[in-house]
C-alpha positions, 0 to 999 in steps of 0.5 A: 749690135746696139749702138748709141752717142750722146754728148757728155761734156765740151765736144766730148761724145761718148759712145756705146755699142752694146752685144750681149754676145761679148764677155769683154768690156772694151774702152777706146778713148781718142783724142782728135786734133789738127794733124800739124807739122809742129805738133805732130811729134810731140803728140806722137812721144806722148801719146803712149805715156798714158798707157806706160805709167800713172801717178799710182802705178809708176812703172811698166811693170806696176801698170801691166802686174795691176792690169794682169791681177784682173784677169789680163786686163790691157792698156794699150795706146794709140797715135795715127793719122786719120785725113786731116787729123791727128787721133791719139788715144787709150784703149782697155779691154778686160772680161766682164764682172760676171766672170769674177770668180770672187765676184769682184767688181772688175769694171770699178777697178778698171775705171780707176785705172784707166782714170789716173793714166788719162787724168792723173799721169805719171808726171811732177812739177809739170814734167813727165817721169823721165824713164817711162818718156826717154822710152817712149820717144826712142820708140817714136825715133826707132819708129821714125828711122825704120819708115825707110825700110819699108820702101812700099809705105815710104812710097805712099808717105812721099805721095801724099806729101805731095798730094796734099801740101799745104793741107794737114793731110801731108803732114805725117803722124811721126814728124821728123827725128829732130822734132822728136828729139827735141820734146822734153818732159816738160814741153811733153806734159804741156802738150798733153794737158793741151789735148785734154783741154783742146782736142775733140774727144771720142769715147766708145764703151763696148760691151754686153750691157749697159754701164752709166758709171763709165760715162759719169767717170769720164763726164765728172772727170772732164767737168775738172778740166778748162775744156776749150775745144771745136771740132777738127776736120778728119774729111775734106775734098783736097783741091786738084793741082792745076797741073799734075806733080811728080817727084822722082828719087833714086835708091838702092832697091830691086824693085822701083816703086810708082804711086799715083793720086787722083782726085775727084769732087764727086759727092758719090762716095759708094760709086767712087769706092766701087770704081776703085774696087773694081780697078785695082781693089780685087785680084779679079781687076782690072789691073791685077788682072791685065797689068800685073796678070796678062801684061806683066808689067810689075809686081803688084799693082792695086788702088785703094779709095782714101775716103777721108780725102775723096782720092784714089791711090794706085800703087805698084812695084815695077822694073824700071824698064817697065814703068811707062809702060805700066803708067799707060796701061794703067790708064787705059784700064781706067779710060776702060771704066769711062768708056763703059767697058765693065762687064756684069761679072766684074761688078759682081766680084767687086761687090761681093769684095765689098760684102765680105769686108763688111760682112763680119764686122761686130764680131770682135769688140775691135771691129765694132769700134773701127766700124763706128769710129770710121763713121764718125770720122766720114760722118755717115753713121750707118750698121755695115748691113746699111752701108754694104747696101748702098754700094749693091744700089749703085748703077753701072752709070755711077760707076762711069761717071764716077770713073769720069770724075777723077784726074790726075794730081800727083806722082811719086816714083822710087827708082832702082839705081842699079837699073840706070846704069 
C-alpha cells in the first residue's frame, strides 16, 4: 500500500494510494468547510446533487443506466460532520480497464462522468434542476425528522451540543427543518459554487496503478474556477467549562439515556485513546465489566475517544432508578485508572482491541481511503502498522497520567417519564 500527496491547485491536495492487489479504481473527492449553523443545511441539500444528475445526464435514472453500462460503475455522495468541519463530497468506484472485455477505456469515460457531476451540474440560469433538488432536500428533512428515533444517537447530538457550544463542533451536519426548508434551487446552487471556490479539497485516487490523467482532469478543471479557499480546522482542543453543565429532558422512552463528556489538554493522544479503551472501549473494561456486568447498573455502557476534540465520550442506557448510582461508579472506575489499579491482562486486551481494528485496514479501497483521510484530518499521516505501534510503546505511567488529564464538562441525561411518576 503506496501512498502519496501532492498539491494540484489553491489548497487543493490530491491523493494516491496505489496496491496492485485491487481490481477496482476508486475516487473520493471532499469538500472541507467550516461546520456553521447557517451553512450546514444547505450544504447538507446539496450535497448529493452531484452525484443524482449532470448537465449531460439529467435524471437518477440517466446517471445509474451511464454508470451501469461500465460494469456497475457507482456514484455516490456524501455529507458529515467531522470535529469542527463540515465534509461534503463524491465518491466512484468502477473496475479496472484491464477487465474491459472489449478493451474500453473505462477509467476515461468515468472521469467524464464524474467531471460534469462536479463541475458541470444539473443546473440553468443559476438554479439547480428542480426534481433531482425537491429529492434531495426531502431526504435531508426525513433525515432530519427520524434523528428522534433514534434516542442512542439523539443522546450523543444533544451532548455535544452542549459540550462544544460556540465552537463549530456543536453544531450538527443537518441543521434544522426550517433551514432546510427554506434552501432554494438558486440559494442551493450559489452555495455549491461557494464550495467549489472556497472549500479546502481532498481528492484520494486508489488503485492498482498509477494514472496522471486523473489528477490533470481535476488540476485542469479546478484551474476554471476563482479558487479563493484557506484551510479549515477539523481538530482543536475544546476548552473545559469552568463548571460542569448538564442538561435533562424527559421523553417516552423505556430506557433513560446518560452521556458524559470529558475533556483533556494532554498532547498524549495513544495514551488517551488507550485509557478510553481500556474504560469502556472492550467488552473486557472497566465499565463493561463492573458497571454493566457485575453491578447491573444499565444496559450498555461504553466510552469512546473523540480524537478531533481530545474528549471522551461515555455513554449508556440505565433505569432511572439506577442513573447515580451508575454516575458514581462510573467514576470510581475512572479514579481506578489514576490510581494505577489496571492490571497487565487489561492492558493487553486493550491493546490487542486496538491491533484488530487497525490490523485489516487496506483490505478494501474504503478502508484504505478512511484510513488516510483520517489522518489527514488529525494531521498525523502515518501506515496502521505505524500507528498500532505507538500505542503498544505507551507506558502503564501514560496511561494514568492520561486518566489524570480528564475533568468533567458536560452531561446529557434522557429520562423515562414513566418512571417518575
Amino acid at each position: 500500500m503506496n501512498y502519496k500527496r501532492k498539491i494540484i491547485g489553491d489548497n487543493i491536495g490530491f491523493s494516491t494510494v496505489i496496491d496492485e492487489k485491487f481490481n477496482t479504481c476508486s475516487l473520493y473527492v471532499r469538500f472541507i468547510t467550516e461546520l456553521s449553523a447557517e451553512n450546514s443545511a444547505v450544504n447538507s441539500v446539496i450535497s448529493a446533487l452531484p452525484a443524482m444528475s449532470n448537465s449531460r445526464f439529467k435524471t437518477i435514472g440517466e446517471l445509474s443506466d451511464a454508470a451501469a453500462e461500465l460494469y456497475g460503475a457507482s456514484i455516490t455522495s456524501f455529507s458529515n460532520k467531522r470535529g469542527d468541519a463540515q465534509i461534503i463530497g463524491l465518491s466512484a468506484s468502477w473496475i479496472c480497464n484491464r477487465f474491459a472485455l472489449e478493451n474500453e477505456d473505462i477509467t476515461a469515460n468515468m472521469l467524464e462522468i464524474i467531471h460534469d457531476c462536479i463541475f458541470s451540474p444539473n443546473a440553468e440560469n443559476g438554479e439547480f434542476d428542480i426534481t433531482s433538488f425537491k429529492i434531495s432536500q426531502k431526504n435531508i428533512i426525513d433525515a432530519i425528522e427520524s434523528q428522534l428515533n433514534d434516542k442512542r444517537s439523539y443522546s450523543v447530538n444533544q451532548a455535544y451540543k452542549l459540550a462544544f457550544r460556540g465552537e463549530p463542533a456543536g453544531n450538527t451536519n443537518l441543521g434544522t427543518i426550517e433551514q432546510a426548508e427554506s434552501v432554494t434551487p438558486e440559494s442551493g446552487f450559489r452555495a455549491y459554487m461557494n464550495l467549489l471556490e472556497t472549500a479546502q479539497i481532498e481528492i484520494f485516487y486508489i488503485a492498482p496503478e498509477e494514472n496522471n490523467s486523473v489528477a490533470e482532469m481535476f488540476r485542469r478543471s479546478f484551474e476554471k474556477i476563482n479558487r479563493n479557499s484557506h484551510e479549515y480546522t477539523i481538530s482543536s482542543k475544546s476548552p473545559l467549562k469552568a463548571e460542569p453543565e448538564n442538561i435533562t429532558e424527559e421523553f417516552d422512552v423505556n430506557q433513560s439515556k446518560m452521556v458524559l463528556v470529558l475533556k483533556s489538554d494532554s498532547d498524549d493522544r495513544f495514551a488517551v485513546n488507550l485509557f478510553s479503551t481500556i474504560l469502556g472501549g472492550t467488552p473486557v473494561s472497566k465499565l463493561f465489566a463492573n458497571v454493566r456486568e457485575k453491578m447491573s447498573l444499565c444496559y450498555y455502557c461504553a466510552s469512546s475517544f473523540y480524537v478531533e476534540k481530545n474528549a471522551v465520550i461515555i455513554e449508556s442506557g440505565v433505569d432511572r432508578a439506577n442513573i447515580d448510582k451508575a454516575y458514581n461508579e462510573i467514576f470510581h472506575q475512572i479514579d481506578e485508572i489514576r490510581n494505577g489499579n489496571i492490571s497487565d491482562e487489561e492492558i493487553q486486551s486493550a491493546l490487542l482491541a486496538l491491533d484488530n481494528v487497525y490490523s485489516g485496514i487496506g483490505d478494501t479501497p474504503s478502508q484504505c481511503f478512511a484510513w488516510y483521510f483520517g489522518r489527514f484530518c488529525t494531521n498525523d499521516i502515518m501506515t496502521p502498522q505505524e500507528y498500532v505501534q505507538k500505542f503498544f510503546e505507551v507506558t502503564k505511567d501514560r496511561i494514568i497520567q492520561a486518566a489524570e488529564s480528564f475533568r468533567l464538562d458536560s452531561s446529557y441525561y434522557m429520562l423515562n417519564k414513566e418512571s417518575a411518576e
